[in-house]
C-alpha positions, 0 to 999 in steps of 0.5 A: 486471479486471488486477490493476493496475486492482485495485491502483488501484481499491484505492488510491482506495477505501481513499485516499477512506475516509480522507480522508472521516474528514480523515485525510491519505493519503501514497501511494508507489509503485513505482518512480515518481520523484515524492515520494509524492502527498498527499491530505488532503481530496476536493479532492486527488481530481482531481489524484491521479486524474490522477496514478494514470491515468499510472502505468505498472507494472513487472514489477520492482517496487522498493517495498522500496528505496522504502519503506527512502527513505521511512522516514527522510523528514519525511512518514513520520516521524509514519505510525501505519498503513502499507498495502501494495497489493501483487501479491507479496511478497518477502523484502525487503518483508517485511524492511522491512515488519517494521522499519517495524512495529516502529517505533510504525507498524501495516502491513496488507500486502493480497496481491492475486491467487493467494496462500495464506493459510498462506504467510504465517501466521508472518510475521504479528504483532499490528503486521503483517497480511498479508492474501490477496485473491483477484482473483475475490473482492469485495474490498470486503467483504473490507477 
C-alpha cells in the first residue's frame, strides 16, 4: 500500500480502538482548513470515512503550524494523549511536539516508512515516544 493509505488505515484502526473504549477522538490533519474531526462513538465512523476518502496529501506538509493553532484551542485544551501519524519528522514537529509534552499531554510520534530507530533515540522521553514503523512490517502488531 502508499504510504498515504497507511497513514489513513492507521488513523481508523487506532481512531476505532478509542472510540470502542468511549473515549473521544480529535483528528487534524495537515493542511486541511476544517477544525479537526471529532469522533466520539461507532456512529461518527460513516462520516469521518467520508471525510478521510476526500483528503488529498501534500508534499509540504505544515502539522507543526497545525498543531501550535491547535494547542491553544478549546478542543485541545483537555488532550491527555496526542498521536502523530507521520510520513517525517522535522525540527518543527519535534519542537512543538516537545512543548505539547510538556504540558500534562503524552505524545506517540509512529514514523512510517525508512526511518532508523537511532535517529531519534535522544529525542525520546518518558512524555514522547517516537516510534519507527517500516511500510514492509504488520503494523498492527507493532501498535
Amino acid at each position: 500500500l502508499p504510504i498515504e493509505s497507511q497513514l489513513l488505515e492507521m488513523l481508523l484502526s487506532i481512531s476505532l480502538f478509542f472510540v470502542k473504549r468511549n473515549i473521544p477522538v480529535n483528528a487534524y490533519f495537515q493542511d486541511t482548513p476544517f477544525p479537526p474531526a471529532t469522533i466520539t462513538g461507532l456512529q461518527d465512523f460513516e462520516a469521518f470515512y467520508t471525510l478521510l476518502s476526500a483528503l488529498s496529501f501534500s508534499p509540504d506538509s505544515h502539522m507543526a503550524e497545525r498543531l501550535k493553532e491547535s494547542l491553544h484551542s478549546k478542543a485541545f485544551a483537555n488532550t491527555r494523549l496526542l498521536i502523530c501519524l507521520l510520513p517525517a519528522l522535522d525540527d518543527d514537529l519535534l519542537q512543538i511536539t516537545e512543548q505539547i509534552s510538556s504540558q500534562e499531554c503524552t505524545v506517540l510520534i509512529y514514523l512510517i516508512g525508512a526511518h532508523n530507530p537511532q535517529t531519534y533515540q535522544a529525542q525520546t522521553s518518558p512524555r514522547r515516544q517516537i516510534i519507527s514503523l517500516p511500510m514492509d512490517e504488520r503494523w498492527e502488531v507493532m501498535l
